[in-house]
N, C-alpha and C positions, 0 to 999 in steps of 0.2 A: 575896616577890619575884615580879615579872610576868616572864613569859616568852613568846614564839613558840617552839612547838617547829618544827623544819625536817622531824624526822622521826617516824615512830610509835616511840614508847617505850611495851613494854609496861606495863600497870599503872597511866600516868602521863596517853597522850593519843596521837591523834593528830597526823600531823603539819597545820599551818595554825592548830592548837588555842594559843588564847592562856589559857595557867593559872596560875594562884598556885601556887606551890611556897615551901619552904623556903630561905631564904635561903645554910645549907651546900651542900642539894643543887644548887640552880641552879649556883651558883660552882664548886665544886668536881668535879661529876658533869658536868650536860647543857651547859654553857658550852666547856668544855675540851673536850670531846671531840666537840665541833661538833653539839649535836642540837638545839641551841636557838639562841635568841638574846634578850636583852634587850627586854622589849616597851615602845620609846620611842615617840611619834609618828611620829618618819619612817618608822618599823620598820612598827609599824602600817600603815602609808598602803602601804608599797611590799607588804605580803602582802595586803593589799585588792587592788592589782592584779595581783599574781600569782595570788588566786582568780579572775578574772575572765579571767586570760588562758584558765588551767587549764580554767574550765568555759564558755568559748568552743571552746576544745581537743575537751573532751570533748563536745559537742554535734556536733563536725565528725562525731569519731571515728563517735559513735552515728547522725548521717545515713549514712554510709559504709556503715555495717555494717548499714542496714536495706535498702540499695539491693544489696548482695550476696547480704544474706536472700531478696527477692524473684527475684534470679536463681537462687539455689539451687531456690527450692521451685518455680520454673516446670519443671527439669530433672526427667524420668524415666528415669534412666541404665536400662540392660540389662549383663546378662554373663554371658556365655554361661562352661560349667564342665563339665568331665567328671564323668558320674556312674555310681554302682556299683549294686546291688543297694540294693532299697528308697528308692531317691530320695536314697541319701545322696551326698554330694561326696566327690568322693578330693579332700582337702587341705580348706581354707575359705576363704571372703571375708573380708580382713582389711581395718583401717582402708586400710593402705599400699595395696592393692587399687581402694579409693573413692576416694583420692585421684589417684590414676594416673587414673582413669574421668574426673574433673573437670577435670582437667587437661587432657585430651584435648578436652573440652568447653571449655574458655577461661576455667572458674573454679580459681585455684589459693589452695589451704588448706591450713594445716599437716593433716596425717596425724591430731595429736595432740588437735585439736580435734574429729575424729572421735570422737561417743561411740557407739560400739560397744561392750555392753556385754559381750559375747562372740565371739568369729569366728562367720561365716553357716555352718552346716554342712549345710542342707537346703533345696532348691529353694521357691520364693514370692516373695511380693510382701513387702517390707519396710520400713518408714518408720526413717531414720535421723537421728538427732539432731546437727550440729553447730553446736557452739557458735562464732560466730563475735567477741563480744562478751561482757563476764563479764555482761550480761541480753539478749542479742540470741541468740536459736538456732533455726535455720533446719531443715526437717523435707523430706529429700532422700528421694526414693521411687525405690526400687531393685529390681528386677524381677533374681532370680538363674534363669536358664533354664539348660536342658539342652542342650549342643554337641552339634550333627548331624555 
């Protein structure tokens, strides 16, 4: 039995993926529980153009997120921080921290896309990674100085 599946079934395919299955399984398993569908002609023709809407979509998405890439990495945020004996910080620079900075600057990012891969706990210059895209990540230079 041919099939579209509609969604990733592990083991089996992803979803768009047209596969030969078992005839039990398709009827019984991925039919019923809505993860497929029968692969007719019309079926076919209409996920032809749902991949093309899809990766008109995704082509927007990825222009989008190269043009905030570019605003990111023009940015050289500063932040200023109380420090103690030996240049260390009382407290760190956290993601929440960078995102607040951006914000203030007129690029707002989730916090979470922030990869920081530990709080800033020591004065410097620092290149930060966020991901704005699952392949687009933009490298934000952040300067932590010492409050006068």
């Amino acid at each position: 039995m041919k099939v579209i599946l509609r969604e990733d079934v592990p083991d089996v395919g992803k979803a768009g993926q047209t596969i030969e299955v078992k005839s039990g399984f398709g009827r019984n398993y991925l039919l019923p529980r809505n993860l497929a569908i029968v692969a007719t002609k019309a079926n076919l023709q209409a996920i032809g153009e749902l991949h093309k809407q899809s990766e008109l979509r995704d082509r927007k998405l990825r222009r989008d997120a190269e043009k905030v890439k570019e605003r990111i990495e023009k940015l050289s945020l500063s932040i200023e921080v109380l420090v103690g004996e030996e240049e260390k910080l009382f407290g760190s620079v956290t993601n929440g921290d960078i995102a607040e900075l951006m914000v203030k600057e007129g690029v707002v990012v989730d916090k979470r896309s922030i990869e920081l891969e530990n709080p800033i706990k020591t004065l410097g210059v620092y290149t930060v990674p966020i991901k704005i895209e699952k392949d687009v990540t933009a490298e934000l230079k952040l300067w932590v100085i010492k409050q006068s």
